[in-house]
mmJSON file of the N, C-alpha and C atoms, coordinates in Angstrom:
{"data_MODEL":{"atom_site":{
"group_PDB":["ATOM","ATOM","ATOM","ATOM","ATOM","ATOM","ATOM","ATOM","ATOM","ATOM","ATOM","ATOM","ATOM","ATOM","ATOM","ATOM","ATOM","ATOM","ATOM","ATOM","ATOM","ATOM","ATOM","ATOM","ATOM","ATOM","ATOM","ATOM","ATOM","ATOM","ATOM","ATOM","ATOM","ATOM","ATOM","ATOM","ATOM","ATOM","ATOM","ATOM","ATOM","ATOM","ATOM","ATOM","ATOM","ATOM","ATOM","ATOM","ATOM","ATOM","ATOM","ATOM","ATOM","ATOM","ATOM","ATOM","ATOM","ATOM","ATOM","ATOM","ATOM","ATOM","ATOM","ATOM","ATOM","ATOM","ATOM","ATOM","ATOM","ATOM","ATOM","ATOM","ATOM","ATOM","ATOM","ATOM","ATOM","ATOM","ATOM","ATOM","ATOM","ATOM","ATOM","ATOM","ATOM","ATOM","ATOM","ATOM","ATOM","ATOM","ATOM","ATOM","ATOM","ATOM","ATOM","ATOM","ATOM","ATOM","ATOM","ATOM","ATOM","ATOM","ATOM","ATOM","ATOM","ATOM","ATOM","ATOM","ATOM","ATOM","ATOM","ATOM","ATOM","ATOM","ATOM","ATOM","ATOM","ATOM","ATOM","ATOM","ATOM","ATOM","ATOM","ATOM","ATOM","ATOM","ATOM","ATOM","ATOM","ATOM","ATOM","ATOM","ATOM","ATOM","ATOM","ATOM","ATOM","ATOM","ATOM","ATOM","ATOM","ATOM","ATOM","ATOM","ATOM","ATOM","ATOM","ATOM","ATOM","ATOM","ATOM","ATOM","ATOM","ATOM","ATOM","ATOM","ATOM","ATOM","ATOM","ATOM","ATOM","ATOM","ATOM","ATOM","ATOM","ATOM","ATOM","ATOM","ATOM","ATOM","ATOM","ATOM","ATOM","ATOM","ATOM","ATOM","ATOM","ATOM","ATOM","ATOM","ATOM","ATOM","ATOM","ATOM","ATOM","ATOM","ATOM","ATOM","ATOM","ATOM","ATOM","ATOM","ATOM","ATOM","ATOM","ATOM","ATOM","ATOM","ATOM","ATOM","ATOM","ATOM","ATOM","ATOM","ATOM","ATOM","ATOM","ATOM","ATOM","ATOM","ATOM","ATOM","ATOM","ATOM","ATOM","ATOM","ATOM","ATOM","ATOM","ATOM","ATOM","ATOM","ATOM","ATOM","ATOM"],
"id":[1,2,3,4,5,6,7,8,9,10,11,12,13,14,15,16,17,18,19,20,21,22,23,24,25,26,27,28,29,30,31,32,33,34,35,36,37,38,39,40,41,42,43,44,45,46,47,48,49,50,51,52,53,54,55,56,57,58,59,60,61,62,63,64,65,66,67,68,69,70,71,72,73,74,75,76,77,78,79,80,81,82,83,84,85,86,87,88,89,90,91,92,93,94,95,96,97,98,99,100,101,102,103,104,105,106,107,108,109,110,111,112,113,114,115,116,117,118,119,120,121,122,123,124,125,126,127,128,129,130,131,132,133,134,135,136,137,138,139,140,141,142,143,144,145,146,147,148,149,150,151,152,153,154,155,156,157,158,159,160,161,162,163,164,165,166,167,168,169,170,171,172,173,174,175,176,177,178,179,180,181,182,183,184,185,186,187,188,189,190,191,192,193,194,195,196,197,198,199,200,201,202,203,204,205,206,207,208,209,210,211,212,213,214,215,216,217,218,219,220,221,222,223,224,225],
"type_symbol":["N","C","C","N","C","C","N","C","C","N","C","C","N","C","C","N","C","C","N","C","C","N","C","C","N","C","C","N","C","C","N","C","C","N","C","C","N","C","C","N","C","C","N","C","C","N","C","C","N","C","C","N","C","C","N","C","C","N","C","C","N","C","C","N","C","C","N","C","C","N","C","C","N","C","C","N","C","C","N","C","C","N","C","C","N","C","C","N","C","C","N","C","C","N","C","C","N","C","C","N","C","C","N","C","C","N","C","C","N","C","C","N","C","C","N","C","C","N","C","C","N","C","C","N","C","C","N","C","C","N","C","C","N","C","C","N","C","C","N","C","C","N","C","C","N","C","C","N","C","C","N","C","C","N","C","C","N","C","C","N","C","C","N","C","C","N","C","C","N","C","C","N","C","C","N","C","C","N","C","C","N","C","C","N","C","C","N","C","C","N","C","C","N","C","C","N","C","C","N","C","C","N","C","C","N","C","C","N","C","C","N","C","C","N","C","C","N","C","C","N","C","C","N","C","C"],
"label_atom_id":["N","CA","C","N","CA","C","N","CA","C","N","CA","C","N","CA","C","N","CA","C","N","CA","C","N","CA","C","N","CA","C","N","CA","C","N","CA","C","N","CA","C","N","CA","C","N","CA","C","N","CA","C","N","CA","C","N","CA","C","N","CA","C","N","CA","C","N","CA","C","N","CA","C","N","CA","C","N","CA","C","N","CA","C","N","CA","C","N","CA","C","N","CA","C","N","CA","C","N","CA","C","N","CA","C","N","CA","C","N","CA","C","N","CA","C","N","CA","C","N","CA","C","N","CA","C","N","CA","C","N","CA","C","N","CA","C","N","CA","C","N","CA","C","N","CA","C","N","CA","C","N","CA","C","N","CA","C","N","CA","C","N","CA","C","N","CA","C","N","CA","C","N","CA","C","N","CA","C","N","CA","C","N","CA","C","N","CA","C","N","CA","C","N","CA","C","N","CA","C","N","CA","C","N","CA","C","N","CA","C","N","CA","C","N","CA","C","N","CA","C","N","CA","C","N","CA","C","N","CA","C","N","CA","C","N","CA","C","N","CA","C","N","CA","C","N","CA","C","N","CA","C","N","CA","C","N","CA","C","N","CA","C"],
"label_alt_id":[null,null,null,null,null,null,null,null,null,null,null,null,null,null,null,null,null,null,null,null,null,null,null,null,null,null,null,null,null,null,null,null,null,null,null,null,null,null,null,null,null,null,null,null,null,null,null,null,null,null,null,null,null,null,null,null,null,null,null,null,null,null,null,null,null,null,null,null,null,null,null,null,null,null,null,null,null,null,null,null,null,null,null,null,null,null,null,null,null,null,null,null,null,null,null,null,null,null,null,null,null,null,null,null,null,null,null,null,null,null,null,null,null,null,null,null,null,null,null,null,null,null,null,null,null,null,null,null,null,null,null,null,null,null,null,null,null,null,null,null,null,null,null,null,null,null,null,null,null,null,null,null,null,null,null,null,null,null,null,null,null,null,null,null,null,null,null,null,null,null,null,null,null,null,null,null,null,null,null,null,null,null,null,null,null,null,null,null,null,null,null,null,null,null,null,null,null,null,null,null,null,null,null,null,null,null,null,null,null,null,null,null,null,null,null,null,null,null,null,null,null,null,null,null,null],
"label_comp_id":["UNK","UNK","UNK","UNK","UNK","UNK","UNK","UNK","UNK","UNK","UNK","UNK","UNK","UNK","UNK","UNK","UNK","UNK","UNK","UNK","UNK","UNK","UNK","UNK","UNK","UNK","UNK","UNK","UNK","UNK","UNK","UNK","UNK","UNK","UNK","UNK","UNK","UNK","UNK","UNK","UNK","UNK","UNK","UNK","UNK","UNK","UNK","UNK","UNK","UNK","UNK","UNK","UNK","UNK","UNK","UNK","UNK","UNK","UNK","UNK","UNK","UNK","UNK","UNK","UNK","UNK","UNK","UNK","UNK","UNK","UNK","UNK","UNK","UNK","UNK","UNK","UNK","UNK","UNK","UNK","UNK","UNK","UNK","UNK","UNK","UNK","UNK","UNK","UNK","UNK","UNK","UNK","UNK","UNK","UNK","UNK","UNK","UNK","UNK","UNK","UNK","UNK","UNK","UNK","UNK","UNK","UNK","UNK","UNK","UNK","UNK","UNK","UNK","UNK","UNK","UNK","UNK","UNK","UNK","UNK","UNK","UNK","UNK","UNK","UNK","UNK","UNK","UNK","UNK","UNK","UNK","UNK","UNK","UNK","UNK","UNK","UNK","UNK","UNK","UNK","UNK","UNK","UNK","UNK","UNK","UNK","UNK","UNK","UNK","UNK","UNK","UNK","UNK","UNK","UNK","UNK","UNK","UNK","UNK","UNK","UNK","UNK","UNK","UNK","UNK","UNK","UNK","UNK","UNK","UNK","UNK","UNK","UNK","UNK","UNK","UNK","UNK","UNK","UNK","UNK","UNK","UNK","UNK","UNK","UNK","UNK","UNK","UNK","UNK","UNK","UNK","UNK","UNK","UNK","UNK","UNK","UNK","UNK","UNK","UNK","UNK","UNK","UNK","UNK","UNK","UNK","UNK","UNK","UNK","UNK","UNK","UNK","UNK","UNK","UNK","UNK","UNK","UNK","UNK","UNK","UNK","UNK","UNK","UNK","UNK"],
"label_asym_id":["A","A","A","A","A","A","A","A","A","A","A","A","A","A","A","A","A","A","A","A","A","A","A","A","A","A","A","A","A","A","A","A","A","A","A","A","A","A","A","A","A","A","A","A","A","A","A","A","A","A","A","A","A","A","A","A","A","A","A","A","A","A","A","A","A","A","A","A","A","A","A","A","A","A","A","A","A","A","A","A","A","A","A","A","A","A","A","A","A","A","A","A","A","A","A","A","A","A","A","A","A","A","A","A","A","A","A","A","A","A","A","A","A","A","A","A","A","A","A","A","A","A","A","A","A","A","A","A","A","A","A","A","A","A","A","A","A","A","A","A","A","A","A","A","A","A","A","A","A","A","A","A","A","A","A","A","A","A","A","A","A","A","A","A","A","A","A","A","A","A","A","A","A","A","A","A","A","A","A","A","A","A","A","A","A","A","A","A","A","A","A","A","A","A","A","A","A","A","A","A","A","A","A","A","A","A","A","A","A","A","A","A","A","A","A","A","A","A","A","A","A","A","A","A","A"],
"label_entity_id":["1","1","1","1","1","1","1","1","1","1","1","1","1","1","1","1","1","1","1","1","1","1","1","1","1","1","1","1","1","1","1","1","1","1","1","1","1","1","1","1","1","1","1","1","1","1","1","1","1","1","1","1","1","1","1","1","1","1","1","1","1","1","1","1","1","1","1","1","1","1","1","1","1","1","1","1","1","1","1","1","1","1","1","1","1","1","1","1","1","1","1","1","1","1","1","1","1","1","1","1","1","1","1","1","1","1","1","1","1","1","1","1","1","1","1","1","1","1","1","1","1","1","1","1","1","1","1","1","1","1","1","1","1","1","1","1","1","1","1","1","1","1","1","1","1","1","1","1","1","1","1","1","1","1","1","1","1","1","1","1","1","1","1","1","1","1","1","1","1","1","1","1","1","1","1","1","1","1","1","1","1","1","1","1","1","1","1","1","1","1","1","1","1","1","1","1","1","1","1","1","1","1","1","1","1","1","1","1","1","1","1","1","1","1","1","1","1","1","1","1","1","1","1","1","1"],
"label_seq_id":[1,1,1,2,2,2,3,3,3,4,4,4,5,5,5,6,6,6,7,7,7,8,8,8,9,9,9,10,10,10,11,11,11,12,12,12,13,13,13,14,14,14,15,15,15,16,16,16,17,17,17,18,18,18,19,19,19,20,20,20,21,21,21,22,22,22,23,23,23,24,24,24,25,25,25,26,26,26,27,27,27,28,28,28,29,29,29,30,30,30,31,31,31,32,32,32,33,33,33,34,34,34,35,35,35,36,36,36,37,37,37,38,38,38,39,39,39,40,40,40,41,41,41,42,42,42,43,43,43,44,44,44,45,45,45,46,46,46,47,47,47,48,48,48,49,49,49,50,50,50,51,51,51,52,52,52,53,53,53,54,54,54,55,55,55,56,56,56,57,57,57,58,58,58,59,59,59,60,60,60,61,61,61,62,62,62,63,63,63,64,64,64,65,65,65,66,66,66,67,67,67,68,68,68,69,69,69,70,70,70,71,71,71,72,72,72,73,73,73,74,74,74,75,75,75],
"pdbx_PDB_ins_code":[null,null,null,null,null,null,null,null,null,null,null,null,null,null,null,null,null,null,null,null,null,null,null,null,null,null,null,null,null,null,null,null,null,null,null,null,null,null,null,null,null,null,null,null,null,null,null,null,null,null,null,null,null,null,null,null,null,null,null,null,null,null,null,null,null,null,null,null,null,null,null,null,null,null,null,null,null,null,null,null,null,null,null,null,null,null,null,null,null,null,null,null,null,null,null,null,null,null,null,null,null,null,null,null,null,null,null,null,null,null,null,null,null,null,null,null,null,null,null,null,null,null,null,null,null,null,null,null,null,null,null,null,null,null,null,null,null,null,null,null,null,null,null,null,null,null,null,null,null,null,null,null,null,null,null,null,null,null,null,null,null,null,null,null,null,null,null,null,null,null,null,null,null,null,null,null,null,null,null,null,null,null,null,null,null,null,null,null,null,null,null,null,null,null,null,null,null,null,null,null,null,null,null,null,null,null,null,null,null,null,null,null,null,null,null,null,null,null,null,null,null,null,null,null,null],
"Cartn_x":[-13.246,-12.997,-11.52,-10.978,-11.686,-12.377,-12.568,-13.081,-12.836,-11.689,-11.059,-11.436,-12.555,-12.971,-12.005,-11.673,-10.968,-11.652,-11.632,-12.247,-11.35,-10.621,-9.815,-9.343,-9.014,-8.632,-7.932,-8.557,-7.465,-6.041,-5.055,-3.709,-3.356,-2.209,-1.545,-1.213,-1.568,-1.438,-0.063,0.905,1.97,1.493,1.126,1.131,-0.006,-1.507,-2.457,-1.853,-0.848,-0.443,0.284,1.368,1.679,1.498,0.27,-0.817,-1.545,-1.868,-2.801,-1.866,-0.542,0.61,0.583,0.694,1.03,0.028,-1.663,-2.542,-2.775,-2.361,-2.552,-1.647,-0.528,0.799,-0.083,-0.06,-0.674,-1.712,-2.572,-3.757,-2.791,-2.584,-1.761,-0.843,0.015,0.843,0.059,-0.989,-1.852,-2.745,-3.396,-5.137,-4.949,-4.007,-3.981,-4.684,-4.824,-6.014,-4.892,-5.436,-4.277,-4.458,-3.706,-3.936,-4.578,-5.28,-6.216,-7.521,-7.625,-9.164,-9.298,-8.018,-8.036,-8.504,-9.484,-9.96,-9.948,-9.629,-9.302,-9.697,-10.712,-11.024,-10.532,-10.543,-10.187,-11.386,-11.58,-12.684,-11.955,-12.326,-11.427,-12.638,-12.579,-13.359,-13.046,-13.425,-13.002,-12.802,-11.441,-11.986,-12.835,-13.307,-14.577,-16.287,-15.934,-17.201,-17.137,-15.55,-15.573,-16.218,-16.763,-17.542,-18.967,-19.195,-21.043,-20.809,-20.096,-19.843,-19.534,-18.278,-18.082,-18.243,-17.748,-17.641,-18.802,-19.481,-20.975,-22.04,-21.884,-23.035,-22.241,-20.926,-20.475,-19.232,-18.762,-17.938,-18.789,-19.021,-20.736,-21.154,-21.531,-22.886,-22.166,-20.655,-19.974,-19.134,-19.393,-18.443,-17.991,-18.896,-18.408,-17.618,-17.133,-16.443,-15.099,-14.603,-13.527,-12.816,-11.496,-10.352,-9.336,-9.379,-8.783,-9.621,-9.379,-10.555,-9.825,-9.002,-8.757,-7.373,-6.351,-5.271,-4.932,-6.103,-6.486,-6.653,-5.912,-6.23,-7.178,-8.183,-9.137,-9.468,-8.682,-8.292,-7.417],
"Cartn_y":[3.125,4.101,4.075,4.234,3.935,2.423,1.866,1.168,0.978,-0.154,0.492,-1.112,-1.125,-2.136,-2.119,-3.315,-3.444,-4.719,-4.075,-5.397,-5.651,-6.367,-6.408,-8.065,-7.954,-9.361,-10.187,-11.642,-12.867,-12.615,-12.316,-12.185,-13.513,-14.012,-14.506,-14.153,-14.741,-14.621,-12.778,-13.374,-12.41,-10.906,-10.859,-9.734,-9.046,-9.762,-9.033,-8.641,-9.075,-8.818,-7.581,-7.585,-6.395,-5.296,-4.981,-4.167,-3.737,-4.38,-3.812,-3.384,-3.989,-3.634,-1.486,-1.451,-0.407,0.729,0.131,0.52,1.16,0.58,0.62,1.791,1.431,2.351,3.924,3.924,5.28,5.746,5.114,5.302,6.268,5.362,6.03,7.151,7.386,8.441,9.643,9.159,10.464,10.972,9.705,10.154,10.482,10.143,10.594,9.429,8.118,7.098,6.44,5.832,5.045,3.379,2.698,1.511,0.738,0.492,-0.232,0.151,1.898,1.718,1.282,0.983,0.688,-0.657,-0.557,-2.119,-1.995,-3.864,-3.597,-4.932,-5.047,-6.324,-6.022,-7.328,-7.431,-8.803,-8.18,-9.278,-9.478,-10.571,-10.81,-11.167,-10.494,-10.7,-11.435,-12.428,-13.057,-12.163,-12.153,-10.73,-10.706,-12.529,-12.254,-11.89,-11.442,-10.958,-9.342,-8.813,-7.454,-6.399,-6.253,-5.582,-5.348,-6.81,-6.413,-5.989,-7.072,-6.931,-5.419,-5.14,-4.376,-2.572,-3.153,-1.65,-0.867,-1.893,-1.521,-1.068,-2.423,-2.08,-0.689,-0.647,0.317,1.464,1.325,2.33,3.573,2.649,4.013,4.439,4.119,4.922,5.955,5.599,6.428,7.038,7.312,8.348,9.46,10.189,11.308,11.187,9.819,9.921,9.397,8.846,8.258,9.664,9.389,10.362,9.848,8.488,7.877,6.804,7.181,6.252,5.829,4.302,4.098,4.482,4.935,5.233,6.906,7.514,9.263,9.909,11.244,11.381,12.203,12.325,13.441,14.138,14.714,15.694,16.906],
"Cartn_z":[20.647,19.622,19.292,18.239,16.785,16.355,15.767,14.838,13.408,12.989,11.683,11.172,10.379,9.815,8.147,7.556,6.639,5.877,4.532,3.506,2.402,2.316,1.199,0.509,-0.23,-1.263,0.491,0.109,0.793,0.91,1.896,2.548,3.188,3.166,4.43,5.813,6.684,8.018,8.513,8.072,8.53,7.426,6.434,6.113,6.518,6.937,7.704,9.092,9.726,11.062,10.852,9.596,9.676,9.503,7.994,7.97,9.228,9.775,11.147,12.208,12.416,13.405,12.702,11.37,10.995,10.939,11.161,11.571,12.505,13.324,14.744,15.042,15.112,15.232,14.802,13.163,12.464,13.743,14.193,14.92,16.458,16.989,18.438,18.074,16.971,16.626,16.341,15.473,14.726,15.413,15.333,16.414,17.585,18.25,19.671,20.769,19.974,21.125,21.658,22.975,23.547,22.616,22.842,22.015,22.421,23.913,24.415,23.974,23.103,22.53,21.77,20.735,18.759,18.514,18.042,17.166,15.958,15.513,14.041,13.551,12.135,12.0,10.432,10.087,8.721,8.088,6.951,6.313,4.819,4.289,3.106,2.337,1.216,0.085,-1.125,-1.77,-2.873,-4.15,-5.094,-6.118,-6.812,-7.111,-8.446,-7.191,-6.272,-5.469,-4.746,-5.111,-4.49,-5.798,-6.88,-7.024,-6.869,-6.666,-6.174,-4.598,-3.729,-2.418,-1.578,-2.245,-1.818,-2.627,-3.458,-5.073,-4.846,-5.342,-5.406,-4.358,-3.41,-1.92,-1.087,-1.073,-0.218,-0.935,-1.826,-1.574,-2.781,-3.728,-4.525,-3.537,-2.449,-1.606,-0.758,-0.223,0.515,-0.265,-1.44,-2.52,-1.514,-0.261,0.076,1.403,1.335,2.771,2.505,0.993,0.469,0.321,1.135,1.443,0.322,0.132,-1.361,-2.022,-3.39,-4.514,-5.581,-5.729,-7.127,-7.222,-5.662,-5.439,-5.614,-5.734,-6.009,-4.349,-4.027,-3.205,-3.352,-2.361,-2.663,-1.525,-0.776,0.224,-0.063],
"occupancy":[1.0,1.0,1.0,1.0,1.0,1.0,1.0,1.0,1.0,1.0,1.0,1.0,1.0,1.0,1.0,1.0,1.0,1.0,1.0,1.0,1.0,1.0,1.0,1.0,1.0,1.0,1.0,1.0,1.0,1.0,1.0,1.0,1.0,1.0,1.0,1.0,1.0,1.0,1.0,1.0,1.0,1.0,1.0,1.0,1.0,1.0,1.0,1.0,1.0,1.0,1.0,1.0,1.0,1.0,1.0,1.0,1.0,1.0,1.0,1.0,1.0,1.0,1.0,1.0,1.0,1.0,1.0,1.0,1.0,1.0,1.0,1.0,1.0,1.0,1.0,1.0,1.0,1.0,1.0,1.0,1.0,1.0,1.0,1.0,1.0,1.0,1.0,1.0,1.0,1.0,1.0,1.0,1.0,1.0,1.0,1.0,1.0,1.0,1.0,1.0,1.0,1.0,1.0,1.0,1.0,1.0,1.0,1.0,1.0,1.0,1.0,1.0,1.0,1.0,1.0,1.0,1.0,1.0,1.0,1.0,1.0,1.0,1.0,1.0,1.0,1.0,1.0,1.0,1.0,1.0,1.0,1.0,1.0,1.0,1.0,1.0,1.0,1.0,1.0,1.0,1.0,1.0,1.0,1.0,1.0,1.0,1.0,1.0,1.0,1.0,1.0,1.0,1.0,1.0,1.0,1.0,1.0,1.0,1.0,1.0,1.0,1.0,1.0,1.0,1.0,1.0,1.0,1.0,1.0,1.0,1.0,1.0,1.0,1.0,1.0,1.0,1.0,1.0,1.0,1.0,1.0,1.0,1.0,1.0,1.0,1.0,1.0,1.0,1.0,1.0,1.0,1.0,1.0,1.0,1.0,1.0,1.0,1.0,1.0,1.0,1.0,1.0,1.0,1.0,1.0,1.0,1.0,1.0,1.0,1.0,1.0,1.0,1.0,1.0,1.0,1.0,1.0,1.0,1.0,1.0,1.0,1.0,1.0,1.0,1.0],
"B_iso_or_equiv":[0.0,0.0,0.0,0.0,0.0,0.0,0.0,0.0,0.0,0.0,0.0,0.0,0.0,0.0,0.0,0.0,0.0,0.0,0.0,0.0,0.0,0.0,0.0,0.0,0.0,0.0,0.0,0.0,0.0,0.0,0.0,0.0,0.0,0.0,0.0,0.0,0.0,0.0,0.0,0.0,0.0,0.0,0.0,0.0,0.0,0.0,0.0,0.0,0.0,0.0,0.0,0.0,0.0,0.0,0.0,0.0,0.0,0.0,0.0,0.0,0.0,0.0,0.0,0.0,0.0,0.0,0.0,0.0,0.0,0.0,0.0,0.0,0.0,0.0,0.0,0.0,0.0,0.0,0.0,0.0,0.0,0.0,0.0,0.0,0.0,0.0,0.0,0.0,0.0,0.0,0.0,0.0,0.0,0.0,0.0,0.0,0.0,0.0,0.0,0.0,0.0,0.0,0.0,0.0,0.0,0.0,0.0,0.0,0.0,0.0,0.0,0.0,0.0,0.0,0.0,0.0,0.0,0.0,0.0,0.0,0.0,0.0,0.0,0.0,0.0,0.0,0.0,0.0,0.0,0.0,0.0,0.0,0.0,0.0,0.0,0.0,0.0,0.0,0.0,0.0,0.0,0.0,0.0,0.0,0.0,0.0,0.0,0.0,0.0,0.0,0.0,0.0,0.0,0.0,0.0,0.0,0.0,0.0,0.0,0.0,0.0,0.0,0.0,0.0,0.0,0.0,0.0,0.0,0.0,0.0,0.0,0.0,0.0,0.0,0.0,0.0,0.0,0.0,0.0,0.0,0.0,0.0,0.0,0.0,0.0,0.0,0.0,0.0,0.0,0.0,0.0,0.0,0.0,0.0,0.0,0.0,0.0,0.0,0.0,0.0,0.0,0.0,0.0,0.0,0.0,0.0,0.0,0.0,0.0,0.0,0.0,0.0,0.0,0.0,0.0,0.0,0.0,0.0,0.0,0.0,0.0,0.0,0.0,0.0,0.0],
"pdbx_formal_charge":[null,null,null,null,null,null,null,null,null,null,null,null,null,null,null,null,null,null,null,null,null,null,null,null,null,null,null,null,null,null,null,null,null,null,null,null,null,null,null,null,null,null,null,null,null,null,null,null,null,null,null,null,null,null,null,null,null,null,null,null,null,null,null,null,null,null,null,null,null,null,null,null,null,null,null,null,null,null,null,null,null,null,null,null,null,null,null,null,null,null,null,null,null,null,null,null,null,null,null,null,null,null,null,null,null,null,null,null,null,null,null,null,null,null,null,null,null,null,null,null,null,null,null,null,null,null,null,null,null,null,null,null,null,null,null,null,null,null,null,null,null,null,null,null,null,null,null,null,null,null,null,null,null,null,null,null,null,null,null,null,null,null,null,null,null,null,null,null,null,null,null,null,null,null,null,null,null,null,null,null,null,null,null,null,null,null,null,null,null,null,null,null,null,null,null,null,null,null,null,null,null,null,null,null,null,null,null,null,null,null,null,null,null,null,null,null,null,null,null,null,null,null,null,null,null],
"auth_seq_id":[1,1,1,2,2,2,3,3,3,4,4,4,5,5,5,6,6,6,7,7,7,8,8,8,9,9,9,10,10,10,11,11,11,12,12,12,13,13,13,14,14,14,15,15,15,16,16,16,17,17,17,18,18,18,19,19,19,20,20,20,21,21,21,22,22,22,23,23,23,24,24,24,25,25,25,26,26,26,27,27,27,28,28,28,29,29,29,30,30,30,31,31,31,32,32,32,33,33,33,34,34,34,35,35,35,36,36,36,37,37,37,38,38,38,39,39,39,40,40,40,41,41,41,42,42,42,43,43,43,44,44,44,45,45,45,46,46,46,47,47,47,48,48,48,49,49,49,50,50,50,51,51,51,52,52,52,53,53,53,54,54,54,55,55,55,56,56,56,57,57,57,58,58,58,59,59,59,60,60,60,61,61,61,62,62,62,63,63,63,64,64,64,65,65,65,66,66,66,67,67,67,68,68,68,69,69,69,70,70,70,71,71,71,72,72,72,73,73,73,74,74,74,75,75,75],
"auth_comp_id":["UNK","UNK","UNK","UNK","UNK","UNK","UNK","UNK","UNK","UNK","UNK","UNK","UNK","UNK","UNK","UNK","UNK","UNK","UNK","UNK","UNK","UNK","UNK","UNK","UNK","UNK","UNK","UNK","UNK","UNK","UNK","UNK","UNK","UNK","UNK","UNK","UNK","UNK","UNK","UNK","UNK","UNK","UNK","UNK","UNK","UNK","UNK","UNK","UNK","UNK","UNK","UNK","UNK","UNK","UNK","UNK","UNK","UNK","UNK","UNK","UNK","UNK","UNK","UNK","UNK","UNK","UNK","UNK","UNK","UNK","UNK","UNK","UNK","UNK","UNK","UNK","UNK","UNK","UNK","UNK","UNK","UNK","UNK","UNK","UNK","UNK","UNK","UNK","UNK","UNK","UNK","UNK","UNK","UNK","UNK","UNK","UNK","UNK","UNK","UNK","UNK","UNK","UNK","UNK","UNK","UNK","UNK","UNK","UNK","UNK","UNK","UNK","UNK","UNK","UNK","UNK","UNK","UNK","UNK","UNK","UNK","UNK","UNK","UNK","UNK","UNK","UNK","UNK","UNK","UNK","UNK","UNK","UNK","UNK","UNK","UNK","UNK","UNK","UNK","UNK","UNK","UNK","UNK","UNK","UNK","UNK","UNK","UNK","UNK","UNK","UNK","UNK","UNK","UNK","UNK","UNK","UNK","UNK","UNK","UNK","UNK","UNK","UNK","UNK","UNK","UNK","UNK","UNK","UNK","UNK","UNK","UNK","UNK","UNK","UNK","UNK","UNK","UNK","UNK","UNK","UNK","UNK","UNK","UNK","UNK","UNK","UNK","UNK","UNK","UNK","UNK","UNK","UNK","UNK","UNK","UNK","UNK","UNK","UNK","UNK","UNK","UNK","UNK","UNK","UNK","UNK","UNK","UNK","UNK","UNK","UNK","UNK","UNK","UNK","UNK","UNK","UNK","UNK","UNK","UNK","UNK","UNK","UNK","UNK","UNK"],
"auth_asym_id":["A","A","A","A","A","A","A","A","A","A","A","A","A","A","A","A","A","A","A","A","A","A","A","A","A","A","A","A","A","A","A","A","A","A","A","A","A","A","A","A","A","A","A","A","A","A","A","A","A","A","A","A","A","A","A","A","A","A","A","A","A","A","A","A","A","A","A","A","A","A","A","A","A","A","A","A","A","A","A","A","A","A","A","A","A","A","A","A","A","A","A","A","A","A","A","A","A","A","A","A","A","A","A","A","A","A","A","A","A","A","A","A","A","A","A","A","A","A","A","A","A","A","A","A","A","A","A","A","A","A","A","A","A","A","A","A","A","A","A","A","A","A","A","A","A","A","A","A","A","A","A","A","A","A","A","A","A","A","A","A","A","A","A","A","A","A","A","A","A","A","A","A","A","A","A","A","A","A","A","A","A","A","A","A","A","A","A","A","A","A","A","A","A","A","A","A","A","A","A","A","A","A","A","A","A","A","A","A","A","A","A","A","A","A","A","A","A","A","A","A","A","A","A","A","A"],
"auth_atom_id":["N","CA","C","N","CA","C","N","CA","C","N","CA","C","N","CA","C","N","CA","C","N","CA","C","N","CA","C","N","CA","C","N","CA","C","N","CA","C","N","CA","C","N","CA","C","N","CA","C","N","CA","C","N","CA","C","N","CA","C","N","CA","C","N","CA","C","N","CA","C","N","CA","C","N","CA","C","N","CA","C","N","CA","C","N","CA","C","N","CA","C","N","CA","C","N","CA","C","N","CA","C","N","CA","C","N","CA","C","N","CA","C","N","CA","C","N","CA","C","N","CA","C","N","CA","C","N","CA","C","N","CA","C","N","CA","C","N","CA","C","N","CA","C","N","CA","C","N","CA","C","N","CA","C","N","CA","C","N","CA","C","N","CA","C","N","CA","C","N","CA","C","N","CA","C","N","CA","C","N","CA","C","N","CA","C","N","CA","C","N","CA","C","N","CA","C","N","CA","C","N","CA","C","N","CA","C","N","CA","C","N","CA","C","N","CA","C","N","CA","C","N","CA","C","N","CA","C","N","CA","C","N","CA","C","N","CA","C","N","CA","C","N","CA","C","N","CA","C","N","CA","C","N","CA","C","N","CA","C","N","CA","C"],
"pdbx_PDB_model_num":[1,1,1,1,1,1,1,1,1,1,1,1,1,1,1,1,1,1,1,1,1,1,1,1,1,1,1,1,1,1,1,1,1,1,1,1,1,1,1,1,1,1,1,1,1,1,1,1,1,1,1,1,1,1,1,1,1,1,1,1,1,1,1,1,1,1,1,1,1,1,1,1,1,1,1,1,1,1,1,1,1,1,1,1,1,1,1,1,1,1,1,1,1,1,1,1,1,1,1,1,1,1,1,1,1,1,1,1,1,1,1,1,1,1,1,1,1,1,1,1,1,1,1,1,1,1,1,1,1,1,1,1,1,1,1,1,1,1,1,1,1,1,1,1,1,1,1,1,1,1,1,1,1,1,1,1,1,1,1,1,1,1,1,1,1,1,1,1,1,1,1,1,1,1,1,1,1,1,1,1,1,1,1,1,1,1,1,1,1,1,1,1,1,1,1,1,1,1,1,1,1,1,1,1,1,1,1,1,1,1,1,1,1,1,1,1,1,1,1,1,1,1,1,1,1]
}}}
C-alpha cells in the first residue's frame, strides 16, 4: 500500500525517474507510508490510442474519483 499506477504519453528514461522520485517523496511526506510500502508503475500509451485506451475505457467511468480532469481541480 499504496499502489500508484500511472498511464501517460511515451517519456524518456530520466524524466519517468524523476516523476516517480517526486511521487514517491509526495507519498512518504503526505500519506504518512514508509517507502518500503510505495509502488509505482508507469505504462505509456501511444497518443493516437489514449482516447479509446485510456479517455474512454477509464477515466469516463471513474468521472467520480478524478480529484483533477483536463488540469481542473475538482476538490
Amino acid at each position: 500500500m499504496p499502489y500508484i499506477r500511472i498511464k501517460a504519453y511515451p517519456k524518456d528514461q530520466a524524466t519517468k525517474k524523476k516523476v516517480v522520485e517526486a511521487i514517491n517523496k509526495a507519498f512518504v511526506d503526505n500519506w504518512g507510508c514508509a517507502p518500503e510500502a510505495i509502488n509505482i508503475s508507469i505504462e505509456e500509451i501511444a497518443p493516437e490510442k489514449w482516447e479509446d485506451e485510456v479517455e474512454k475505457k477509464e477515466m469516463q467511468t471513474l468521472e467520480d474519483r478524478m480529484f483533477v480532469r483536463n488540469g481542473k481541480k475538482r476538490y
